[in-house]
C-alpha positions as CSV (number, residue, x, y, z in Angstrom):
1,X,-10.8,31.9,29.8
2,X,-7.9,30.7,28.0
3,X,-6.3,33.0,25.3
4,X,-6.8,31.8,21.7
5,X,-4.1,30.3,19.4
6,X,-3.2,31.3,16.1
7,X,-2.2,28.6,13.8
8,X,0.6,31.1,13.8
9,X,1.6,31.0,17.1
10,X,1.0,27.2,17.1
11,X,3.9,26.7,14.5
12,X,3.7,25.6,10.9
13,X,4.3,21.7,11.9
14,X,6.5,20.9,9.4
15,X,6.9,17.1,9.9
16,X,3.4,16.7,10.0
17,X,2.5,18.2,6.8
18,X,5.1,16.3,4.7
19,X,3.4,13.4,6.3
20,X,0.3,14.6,5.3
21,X,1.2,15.6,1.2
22,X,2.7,12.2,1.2
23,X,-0.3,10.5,1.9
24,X,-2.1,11.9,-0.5
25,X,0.9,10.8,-2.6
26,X,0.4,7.5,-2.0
27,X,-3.0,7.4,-3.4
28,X,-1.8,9.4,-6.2
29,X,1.1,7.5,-7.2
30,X,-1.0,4.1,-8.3
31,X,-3.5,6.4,-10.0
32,X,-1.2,8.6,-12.2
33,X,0.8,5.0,-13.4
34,X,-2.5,4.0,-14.3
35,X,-2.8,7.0,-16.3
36,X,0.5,7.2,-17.6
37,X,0.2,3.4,-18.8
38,X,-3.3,3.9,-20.5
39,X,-2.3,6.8,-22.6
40,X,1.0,6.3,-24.0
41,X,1.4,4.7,-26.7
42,X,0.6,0.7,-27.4
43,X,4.6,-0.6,-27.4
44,X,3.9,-4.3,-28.4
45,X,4.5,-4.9,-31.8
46,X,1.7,-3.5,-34.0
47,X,0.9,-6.9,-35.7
48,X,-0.4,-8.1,-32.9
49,X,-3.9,-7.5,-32.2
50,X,-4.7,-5.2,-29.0
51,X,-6.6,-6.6,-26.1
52,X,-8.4,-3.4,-26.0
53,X,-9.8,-3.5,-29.4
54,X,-10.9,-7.1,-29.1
55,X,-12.6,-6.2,-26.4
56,X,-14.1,-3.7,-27.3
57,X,-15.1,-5.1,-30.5
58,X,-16.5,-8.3,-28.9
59,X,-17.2,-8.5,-24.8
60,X,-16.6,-5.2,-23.9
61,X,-20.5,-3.5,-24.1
62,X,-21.3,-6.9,-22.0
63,X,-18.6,-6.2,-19.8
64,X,-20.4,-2.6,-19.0
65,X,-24.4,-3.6,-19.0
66,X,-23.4,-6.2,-16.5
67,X,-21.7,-4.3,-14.0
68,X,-24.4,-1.1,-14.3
69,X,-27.1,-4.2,-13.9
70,X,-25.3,-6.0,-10.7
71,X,-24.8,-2.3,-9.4
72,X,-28.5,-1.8,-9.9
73,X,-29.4,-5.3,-8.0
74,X,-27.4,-4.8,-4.9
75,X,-29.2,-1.1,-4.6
76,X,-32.2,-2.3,-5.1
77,X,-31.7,-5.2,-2.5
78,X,-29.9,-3.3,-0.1
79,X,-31.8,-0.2,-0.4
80,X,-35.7,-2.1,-0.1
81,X,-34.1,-4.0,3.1
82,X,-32.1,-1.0,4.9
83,X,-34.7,1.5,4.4
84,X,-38.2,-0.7,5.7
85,X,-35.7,-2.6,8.7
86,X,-34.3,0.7,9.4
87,X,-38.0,2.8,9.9
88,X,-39.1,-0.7,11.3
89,X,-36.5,0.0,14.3
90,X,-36.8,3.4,14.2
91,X,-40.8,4.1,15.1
92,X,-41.9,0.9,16.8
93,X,-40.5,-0.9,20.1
94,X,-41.2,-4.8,20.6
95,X,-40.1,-7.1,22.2
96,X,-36.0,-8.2,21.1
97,X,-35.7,-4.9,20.1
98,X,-32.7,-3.8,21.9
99,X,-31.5,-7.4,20.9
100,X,-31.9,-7.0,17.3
101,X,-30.5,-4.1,17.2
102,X,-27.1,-5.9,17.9
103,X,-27.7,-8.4,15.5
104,X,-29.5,-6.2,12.7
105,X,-25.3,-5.2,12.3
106,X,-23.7,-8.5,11.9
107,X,-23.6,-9.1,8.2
108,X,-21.2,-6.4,8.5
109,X,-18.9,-9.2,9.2
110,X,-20.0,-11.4,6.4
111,X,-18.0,-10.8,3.4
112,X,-20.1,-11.2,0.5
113,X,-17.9,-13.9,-1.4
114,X,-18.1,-16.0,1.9
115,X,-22.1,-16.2,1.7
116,X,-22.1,-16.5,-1.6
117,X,-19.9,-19.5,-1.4
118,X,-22.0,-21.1,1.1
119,X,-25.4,-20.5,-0.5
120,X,-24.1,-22.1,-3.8
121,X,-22.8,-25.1,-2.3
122,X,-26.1,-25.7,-0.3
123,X,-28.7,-24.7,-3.3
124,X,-27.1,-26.5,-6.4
125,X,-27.9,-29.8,-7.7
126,X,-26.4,-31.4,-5.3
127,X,-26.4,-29.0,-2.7
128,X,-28.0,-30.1,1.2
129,X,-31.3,-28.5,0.0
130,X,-32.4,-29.7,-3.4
131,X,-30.9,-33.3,-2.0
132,X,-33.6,-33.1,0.8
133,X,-36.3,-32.0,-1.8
134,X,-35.5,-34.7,-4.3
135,X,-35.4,-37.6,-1.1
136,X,-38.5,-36.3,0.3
137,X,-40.6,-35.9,-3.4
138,X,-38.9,-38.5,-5.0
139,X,-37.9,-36.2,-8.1
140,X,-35.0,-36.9,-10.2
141,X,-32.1,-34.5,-11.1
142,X,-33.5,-32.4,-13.6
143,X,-36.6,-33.1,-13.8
144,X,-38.2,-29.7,-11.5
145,X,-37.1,-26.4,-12.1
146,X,-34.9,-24.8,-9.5
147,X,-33.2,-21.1,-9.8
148,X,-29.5,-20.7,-11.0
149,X,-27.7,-18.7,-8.1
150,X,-24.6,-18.8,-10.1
151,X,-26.1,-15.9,-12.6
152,X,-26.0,-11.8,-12.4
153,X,-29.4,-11.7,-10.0
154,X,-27.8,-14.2,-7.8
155,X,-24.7,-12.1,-7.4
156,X,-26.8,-8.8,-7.1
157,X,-29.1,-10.7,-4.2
158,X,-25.9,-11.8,-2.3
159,X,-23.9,-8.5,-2.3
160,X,-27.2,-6.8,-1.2
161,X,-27.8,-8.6,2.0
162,X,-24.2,-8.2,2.6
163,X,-24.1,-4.3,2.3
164,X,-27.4,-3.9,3.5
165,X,-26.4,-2.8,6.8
166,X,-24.9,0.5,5.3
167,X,-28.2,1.5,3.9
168,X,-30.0,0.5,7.4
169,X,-27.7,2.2,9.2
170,X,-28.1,6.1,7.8
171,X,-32.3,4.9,7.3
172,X,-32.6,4.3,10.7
173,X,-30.4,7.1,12.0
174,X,-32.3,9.6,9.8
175,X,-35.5,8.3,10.7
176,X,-35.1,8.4,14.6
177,X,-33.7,12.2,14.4
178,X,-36.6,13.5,12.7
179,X,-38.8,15.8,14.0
180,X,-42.0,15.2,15.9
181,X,-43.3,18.6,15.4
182,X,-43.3,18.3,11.7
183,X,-45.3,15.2,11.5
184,X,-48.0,16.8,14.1
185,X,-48.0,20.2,11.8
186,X,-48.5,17.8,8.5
187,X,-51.5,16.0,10.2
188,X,-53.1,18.6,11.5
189,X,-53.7,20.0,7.5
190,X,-55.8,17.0,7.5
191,X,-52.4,14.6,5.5
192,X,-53.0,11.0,6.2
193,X,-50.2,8.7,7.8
194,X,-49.1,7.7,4.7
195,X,-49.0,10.7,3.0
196,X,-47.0,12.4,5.9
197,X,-44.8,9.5,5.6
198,X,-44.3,10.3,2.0
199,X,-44.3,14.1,1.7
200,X,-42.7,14.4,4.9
201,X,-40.2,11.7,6.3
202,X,-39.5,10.5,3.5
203,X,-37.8,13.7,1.8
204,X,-35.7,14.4,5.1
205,X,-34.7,11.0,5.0
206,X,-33.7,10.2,1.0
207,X,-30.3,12.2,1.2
208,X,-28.7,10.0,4.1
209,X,-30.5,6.9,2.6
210,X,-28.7,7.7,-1.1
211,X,-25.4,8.5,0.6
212,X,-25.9,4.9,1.9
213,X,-26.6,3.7,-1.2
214,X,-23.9,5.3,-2.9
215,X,-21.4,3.5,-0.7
216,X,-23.3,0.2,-1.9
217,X,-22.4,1.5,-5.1
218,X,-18.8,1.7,-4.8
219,X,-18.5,-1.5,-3.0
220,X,-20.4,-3.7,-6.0
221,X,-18.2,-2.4,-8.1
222,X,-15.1,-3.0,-6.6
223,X,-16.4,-6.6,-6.2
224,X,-14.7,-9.5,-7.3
225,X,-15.0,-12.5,-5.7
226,X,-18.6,-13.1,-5.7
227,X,-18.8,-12.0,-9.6
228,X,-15.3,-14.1,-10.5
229,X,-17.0,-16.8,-8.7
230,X,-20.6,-17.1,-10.7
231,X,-19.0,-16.4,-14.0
232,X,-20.3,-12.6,-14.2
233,X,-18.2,-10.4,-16.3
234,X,-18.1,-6.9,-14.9
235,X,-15.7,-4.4,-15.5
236,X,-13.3,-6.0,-12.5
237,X,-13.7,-9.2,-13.6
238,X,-12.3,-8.0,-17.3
239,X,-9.2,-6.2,-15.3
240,X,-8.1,-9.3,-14.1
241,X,-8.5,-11.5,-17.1
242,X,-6.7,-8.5,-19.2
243,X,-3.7,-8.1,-16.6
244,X,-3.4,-11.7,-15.8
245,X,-5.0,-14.3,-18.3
246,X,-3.6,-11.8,-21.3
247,X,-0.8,-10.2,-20.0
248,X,-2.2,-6.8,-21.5
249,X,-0.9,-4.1,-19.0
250,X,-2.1,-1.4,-21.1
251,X,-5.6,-3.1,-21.8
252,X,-6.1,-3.5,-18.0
253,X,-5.2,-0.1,-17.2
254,X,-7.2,1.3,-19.5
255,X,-9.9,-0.6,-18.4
256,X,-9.0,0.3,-14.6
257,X,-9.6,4.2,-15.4
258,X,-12.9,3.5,-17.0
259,X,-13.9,1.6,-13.7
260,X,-12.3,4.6,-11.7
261,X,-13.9,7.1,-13.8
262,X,-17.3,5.3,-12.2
263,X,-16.4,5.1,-8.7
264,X,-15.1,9.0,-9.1
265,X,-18.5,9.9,-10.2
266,X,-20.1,8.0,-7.3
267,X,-18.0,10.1,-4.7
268,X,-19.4,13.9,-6.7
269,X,-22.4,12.1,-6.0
270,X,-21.9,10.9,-2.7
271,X,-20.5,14.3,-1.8
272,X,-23.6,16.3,-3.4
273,X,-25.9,14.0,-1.5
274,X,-23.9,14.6,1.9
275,X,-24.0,18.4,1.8
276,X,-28.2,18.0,1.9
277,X,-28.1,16.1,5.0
278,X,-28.5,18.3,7.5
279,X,-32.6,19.7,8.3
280,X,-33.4,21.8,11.0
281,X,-37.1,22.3,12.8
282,X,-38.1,25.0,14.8
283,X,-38.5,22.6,17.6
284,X,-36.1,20.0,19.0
285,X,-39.2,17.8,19.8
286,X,-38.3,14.1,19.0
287,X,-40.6,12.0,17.5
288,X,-41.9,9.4,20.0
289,X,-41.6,5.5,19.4
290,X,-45.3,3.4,19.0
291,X,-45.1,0.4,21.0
292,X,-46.4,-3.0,19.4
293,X,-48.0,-5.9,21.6
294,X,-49.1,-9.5,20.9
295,X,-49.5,-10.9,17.5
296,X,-47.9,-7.6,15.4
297,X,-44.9,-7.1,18.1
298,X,-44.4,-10.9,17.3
299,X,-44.4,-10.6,13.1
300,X,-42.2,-7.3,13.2
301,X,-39.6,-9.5,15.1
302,X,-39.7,-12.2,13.1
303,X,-39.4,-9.9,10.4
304,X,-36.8,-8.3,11.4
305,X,-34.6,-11.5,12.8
306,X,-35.2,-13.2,9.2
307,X,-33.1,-10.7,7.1
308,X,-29.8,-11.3,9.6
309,X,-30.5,-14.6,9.9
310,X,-30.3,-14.9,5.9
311,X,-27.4,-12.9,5.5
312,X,-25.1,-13.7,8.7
313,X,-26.4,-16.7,10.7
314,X,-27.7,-19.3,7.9
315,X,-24.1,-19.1,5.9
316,X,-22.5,-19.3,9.1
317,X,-24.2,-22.7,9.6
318,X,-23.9,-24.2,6.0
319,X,-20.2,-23.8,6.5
320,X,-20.1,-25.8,9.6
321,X,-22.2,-28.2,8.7
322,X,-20.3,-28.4,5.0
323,X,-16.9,-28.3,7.0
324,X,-18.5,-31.4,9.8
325,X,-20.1,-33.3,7.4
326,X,-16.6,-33.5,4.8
327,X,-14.7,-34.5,7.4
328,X,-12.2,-31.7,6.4
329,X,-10.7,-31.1,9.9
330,X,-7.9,-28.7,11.0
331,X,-5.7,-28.1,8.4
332,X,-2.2,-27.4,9.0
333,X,-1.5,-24.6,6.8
334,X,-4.4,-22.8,8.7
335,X,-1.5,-21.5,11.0
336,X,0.5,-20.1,8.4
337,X,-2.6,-18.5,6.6
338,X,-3.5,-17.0,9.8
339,X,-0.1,-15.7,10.6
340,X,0.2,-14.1,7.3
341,X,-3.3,-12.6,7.3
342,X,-2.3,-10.9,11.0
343,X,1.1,-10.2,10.5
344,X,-0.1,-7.9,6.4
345,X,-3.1,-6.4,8.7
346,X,-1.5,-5.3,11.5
347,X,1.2,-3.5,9.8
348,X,-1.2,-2.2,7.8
349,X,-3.1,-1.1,10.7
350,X,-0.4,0.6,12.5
351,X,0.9,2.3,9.2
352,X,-2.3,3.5,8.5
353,X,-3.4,4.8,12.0
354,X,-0.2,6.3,12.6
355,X,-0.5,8.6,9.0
356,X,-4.1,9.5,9.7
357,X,-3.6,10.7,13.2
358,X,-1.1,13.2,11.7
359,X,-3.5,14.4,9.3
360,X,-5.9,14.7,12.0
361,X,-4.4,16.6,14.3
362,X,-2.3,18.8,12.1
363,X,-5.8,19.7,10.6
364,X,-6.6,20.7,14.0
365,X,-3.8,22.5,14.7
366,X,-4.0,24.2,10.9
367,X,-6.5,23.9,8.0
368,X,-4.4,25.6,5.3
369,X,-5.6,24.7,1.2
370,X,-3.7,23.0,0.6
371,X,-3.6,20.3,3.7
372,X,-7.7,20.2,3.3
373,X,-6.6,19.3,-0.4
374,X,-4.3,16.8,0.6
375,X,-6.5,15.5,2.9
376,X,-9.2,14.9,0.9
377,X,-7.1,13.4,-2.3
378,X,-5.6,11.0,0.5
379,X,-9.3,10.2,2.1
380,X,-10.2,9.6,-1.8
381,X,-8.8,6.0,-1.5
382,X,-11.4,4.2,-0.6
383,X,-13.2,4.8,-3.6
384,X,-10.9,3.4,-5.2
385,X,-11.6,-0.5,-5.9
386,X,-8.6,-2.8,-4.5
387,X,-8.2,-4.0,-8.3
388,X,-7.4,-0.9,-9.6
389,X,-4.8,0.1,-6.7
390,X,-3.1,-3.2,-7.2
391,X,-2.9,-2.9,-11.0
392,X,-1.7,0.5,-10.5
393,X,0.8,-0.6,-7.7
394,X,2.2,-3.2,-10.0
395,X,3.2,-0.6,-12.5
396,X,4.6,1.6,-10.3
397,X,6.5,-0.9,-8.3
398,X,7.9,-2.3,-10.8
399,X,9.5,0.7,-12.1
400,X,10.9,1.6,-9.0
401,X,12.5,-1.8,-8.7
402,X,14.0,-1.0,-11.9
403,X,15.6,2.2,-10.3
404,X,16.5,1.1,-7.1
405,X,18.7,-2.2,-9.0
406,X,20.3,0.4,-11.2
407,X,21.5,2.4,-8.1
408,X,22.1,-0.5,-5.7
409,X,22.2,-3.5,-8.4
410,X,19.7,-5.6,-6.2
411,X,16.2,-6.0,-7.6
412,X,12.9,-7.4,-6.2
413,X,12.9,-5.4,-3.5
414,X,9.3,-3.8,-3.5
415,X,7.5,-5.6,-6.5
416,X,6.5,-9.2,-4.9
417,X,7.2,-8.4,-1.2
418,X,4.7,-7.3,1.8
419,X,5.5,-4.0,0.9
420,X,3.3,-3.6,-2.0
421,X,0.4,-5.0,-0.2
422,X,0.0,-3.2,3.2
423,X,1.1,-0.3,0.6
424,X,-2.3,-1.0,-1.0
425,X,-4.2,-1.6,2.2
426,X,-3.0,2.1,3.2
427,X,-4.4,3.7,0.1
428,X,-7.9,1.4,0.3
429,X,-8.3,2.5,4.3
430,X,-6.8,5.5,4.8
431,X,-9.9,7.4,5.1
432,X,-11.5,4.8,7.3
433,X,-8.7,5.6,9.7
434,X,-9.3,9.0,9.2
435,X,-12.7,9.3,9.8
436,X,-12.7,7.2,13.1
437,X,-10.1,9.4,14.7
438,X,-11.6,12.6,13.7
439,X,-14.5,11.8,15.1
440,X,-12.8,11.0,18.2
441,X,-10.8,13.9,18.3
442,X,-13.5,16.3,17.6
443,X,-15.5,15.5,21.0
444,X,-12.0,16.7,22.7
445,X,-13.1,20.5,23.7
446,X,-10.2,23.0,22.0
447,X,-10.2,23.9,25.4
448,X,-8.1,21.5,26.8
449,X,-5.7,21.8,24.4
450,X,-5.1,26.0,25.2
451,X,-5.1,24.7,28.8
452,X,-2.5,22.7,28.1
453,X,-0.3,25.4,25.7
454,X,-0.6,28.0,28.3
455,X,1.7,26.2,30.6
456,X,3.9,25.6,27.9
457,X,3.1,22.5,26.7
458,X,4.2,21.9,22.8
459,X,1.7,20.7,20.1
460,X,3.5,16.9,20.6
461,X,3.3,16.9,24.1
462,X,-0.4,18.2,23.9
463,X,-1.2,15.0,21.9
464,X,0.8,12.7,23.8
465,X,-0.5,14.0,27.5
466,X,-3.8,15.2,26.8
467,X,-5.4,13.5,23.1
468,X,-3.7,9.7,23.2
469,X,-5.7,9.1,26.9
470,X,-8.8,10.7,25.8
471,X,-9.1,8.4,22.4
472,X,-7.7,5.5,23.5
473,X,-10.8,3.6,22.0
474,X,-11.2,5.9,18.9
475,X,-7.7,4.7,18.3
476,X,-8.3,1.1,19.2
477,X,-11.5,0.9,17.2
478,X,-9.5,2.7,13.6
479,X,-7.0,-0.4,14.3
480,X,-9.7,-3.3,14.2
481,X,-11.5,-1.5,11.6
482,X,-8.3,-1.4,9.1
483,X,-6.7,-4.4,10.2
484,X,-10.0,-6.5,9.7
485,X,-11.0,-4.5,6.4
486,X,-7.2,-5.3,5.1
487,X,-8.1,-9.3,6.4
488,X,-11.1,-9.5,4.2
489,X,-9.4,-7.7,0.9
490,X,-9.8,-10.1,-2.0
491,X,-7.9,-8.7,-5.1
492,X,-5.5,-6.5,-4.1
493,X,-4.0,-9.4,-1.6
494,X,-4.7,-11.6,-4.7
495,X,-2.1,-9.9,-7.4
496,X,0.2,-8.4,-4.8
497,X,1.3,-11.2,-2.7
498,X,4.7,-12.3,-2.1
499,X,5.4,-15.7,-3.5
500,X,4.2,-18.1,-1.2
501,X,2.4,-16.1,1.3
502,X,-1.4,-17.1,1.2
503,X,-4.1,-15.3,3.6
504,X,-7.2,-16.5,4.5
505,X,-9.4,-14.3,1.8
506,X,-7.0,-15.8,-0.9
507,X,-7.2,-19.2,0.4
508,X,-10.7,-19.1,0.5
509,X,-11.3,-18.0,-3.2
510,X,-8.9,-20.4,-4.0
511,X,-10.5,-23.3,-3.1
512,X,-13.9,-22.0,-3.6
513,X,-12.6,-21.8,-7.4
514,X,-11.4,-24.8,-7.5
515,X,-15.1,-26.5,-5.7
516,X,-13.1,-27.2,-2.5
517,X,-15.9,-25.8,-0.4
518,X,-15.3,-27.8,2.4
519,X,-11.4,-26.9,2.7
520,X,-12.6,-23.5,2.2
521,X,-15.1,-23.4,5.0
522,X,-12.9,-23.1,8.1
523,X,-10.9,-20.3,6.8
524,X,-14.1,-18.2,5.9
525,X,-15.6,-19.0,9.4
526,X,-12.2,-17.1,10.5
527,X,-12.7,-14.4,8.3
528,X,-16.2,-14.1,9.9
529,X,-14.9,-14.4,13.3
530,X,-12.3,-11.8,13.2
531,X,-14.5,-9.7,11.4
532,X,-17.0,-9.2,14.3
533,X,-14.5,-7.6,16.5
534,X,-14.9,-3.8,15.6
535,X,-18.8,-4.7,14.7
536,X,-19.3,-6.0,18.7
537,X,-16.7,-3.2,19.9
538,X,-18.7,-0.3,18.2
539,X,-22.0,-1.3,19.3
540,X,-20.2,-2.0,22.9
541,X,-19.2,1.7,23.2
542,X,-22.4,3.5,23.1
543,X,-25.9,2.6,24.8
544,X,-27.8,2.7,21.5
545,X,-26.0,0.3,19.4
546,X,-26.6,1.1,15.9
547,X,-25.4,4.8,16.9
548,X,-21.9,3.6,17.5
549,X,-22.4,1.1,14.0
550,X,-23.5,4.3,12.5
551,X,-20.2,6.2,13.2
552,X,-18.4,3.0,11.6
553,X,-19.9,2.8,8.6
554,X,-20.5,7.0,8.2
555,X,-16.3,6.8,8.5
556,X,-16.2,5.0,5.2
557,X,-19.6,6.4,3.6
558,X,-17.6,9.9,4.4
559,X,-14.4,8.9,2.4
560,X,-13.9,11.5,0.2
561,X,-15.0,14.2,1.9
């Protein structure tokens, strides 16, 4: 109807592809200091032993068999839970279903140094539980064995009930799309349930349930709260003691490209793994729910209600009660902490939206090489773990200080300021931004927008009169999901703070370091809080609930495509 427009006729959009190359930039920039700082040569004076070589002589090996064996926990965890609760939901209806759908998502929410923190302080020696135990047995201290949750299975169990959700998520979406017709064809050759389950389901279902996996992957090992907190030395753990314990830059960045080196082979992986997940049957037949009554309909829901209730609703409790029972009250830096922790997200948020909506629609408008390129190297930053970004920010920053007070003979001015951390929040959720609003954008029919260029409407005016109304809540949602994942960022917040300006994820690992658990259970009840927002806004949006969590957490398990 309409005629078609050429990327030509459309205009090369200048503006918008600077903005594009220097978002990929931004990423690049921390990553080639990195570089830069890890291969030249070691300036300190050569008497002095390196950091490196100690470590590598001593801790180092440790260093790497812990984080491949806390990696290898949280799959294991994350994948056995998201792939039975997600064909669980999938092929049967009970009753609660539609309710635990909703609540299957929370631990979303739950960052997984906040549950860890709470589990420890009710299942230690002196913890609310073995208390109880010892009152009601009449045990001593000591005397009964009872498992150390401050070791590397204890941090493996907690990450994977936190991530869990991104494994349940693609397990159930994979296993609700599949294809009736298949299973009917595979039973009629005379294939038992299970075997059709196995030979069948099963394969269609493994590449979207390792892409989620993958994305558990990178998230364990840009943890650092819960392994700083139990004493586990993994590869981020060892970035942080070389950068700030031993004031090695070198040693830490060397270290930092060995963990990057990792997370760059999980996103080949990742990638591989995405480009098998599409099947297609000869028939669009879906594959039809079994309904459970009485006693089975009642275990499957308790079944399924335990695993949330572990991972979101019990360490929401053992806060309260740990806060109640202290006595700790409101304290009256809790303003300030909050004030700091909005006013870092929602610039982040804002800065962040605003450069992936560019990207976004100028790859709309064109898809040239070298904006898919750009694109992609800027989508790239969420594999990158927030340690790493702020080690490399640190480097960089600091030499651009150092240039900016020889021009202008002030210095300070980036290193140490607010600027280096939304700077870092950008790079770590770009491609969450990214993601969101290309989804959004795609459901807009290319129609509309030749409608709207036939009467002589510019590419600005088409996004500003036709797109902005249209994804109002693609654009709402990208701003809770980056303003809440900056909220909940642990190290990167940690190193590039300016003096005196605490949030509530570094408050709380403060005083969880320092055994404060009470003083630290308010502020993680607000981290909580906040971060159910874009979980209960996603699943509001859509009738099927996990669908719309789906789209969420495929944005971020799609970073680096």
């Amino acid at each position: 109807m309409f005629p078609q427009l050429s990327s030509s006729r459309i205009g090369p959009l200048l503006p918008g592809k600077l903005l594009v190359l220097w978002s990929a930039a931004l990423v690049a920039l921390p990553v080639l200091m990195l570089a830069a700082i890890a291969l030249g040569a070691d300036a300190r004076d050569g008497a002095q032993a390196s950091t490196l070589s100690h470590l590598i002589g001593t801790v180092l090996g440790r260093y790497l068999l812990n984080t491949l064996a806390l990696v290898g926990l949280s799959v294991l965890v994350a994948g056995a839970l998201g792939v039975s609760l997600g064909w669980l939901m999938a092929d049967y209806r009970f009753r609660g279903h539609g309710l635990l759908e909703w609540v299957l998502v929370l631990p979303l929410a739950m960052p997984a140094y906040v549950m860890a923190y709470a589990y420890t302080d009710a299942l230690e020696s002196f913890g609310l539980l073995q208390v109880l135990l010892r009152r009601w047995t009449g045990w001593e201290a000591g005397s009964y064995w009872f498992p150390n949750l401050r070791s590397l299975w204890g941090a493996g169990v907690f990450i994977g009930l936190s991530l869990y959700p991104y494994v349940y998520l693609q397990a159930r979406r994979a296993f609700a799309e599949r294809s009736a017709s298949l299973e009917e064809s595979a039973r009629a050759l005379g294939l038992s349930r299970s075997r059709v389950w196995w030979q069948v389901i099963w394969p269609l279902a493994r590449p979207a349930v390792a892409a989620g996996l993958v994305l558990v992957m990178m998230e364990t090992l840009a943890d650092f709260g819960v392994s700083a907190y139990f004493g586990v030395d993994t590869l981020t753990v060892a970035i942080y003691k070389a950068w700030q314990n031993m004031g090695d830059r070198q040693a830490g960045a060397r270290l930092a490209l060995l963990l990057l080196s990792g997370a760059g082979m999980l996103i080949v992986l990742e990638r591989m793994l995405r480009g098998r997940m599409q099947f297609f049957a000869r028939t669009a037949k879906p594959a039809i729910p079994r309904y459970l009554r009485g006693a089975r309909a009642l275990l499957a829901g308790l079944v399924a209600a335990l695993v949330p209730v572990l991972a979101f609703g019990l360490p929401v409790l053992l806060m309260l009660i740990k806060w109640h029972e202290e006595g700790a009250g409101l304290d009256p830096r809790m303003a300030g902490w909050l004030w700091h922790s909005f006013y870092l997200a929602s610039w982040a948020a804002l800065a962040t939206v605003s450069l992936a909506l560019v990207a976004v629609y100028a790859l709309r408008l064109e898809s040239g090489r070298l904006l898919r390129w750009s694109v992609s190297l800027a989508n790239a930053g969420y594999a990158l773990p927030g340690l790493v970004i702020a080690v490399g920010l640190l480097l960089a920053l600091s030499r651009l200080d150092a240039g900016l007070a020889s021009v202008i003979g002030t210095s300070g001015l980036l290193l140490g300021s607010s600027f280096g951390v939304v700077y870092a929040y950008v790079v770590r959720f770009y491609a969450v931004a990214f993601q969101t609003l290309e989804a959004g954008l795609k459901q807009i029919s290319p129609v509309l927008d030749q409608a709207a260029r036939s009467l002589g409407r510019r590419p600005i005016q088409v996004l500003r009169e036709v797109h902005f109304p249209l994804m109002r809540r693609s654009l709402l949602t990208a701003l809770l999901l980056v303003a809440v994942d900056s909220l909940k960022e642990l190290p990167a917040t940690l190193i590039l703070r300016p003096f005196n300006t605490d949030t509530l994820a570094v408050v709380v690992y403060q005083f969880a370091s320092d055994e404060r658990l009470a003083d630290a259970a308010l502020p993680s009840l607000a981290i909580v809080a906040i971060g159910l927002l874009p979980v209960l806004l996603m699943m509001r949006m859509t009738q099927v609930p996990a669908s719309a969590a789906a789209a969420g957490v495929s944005s971020q398990a799609r970073a680096s495509a």
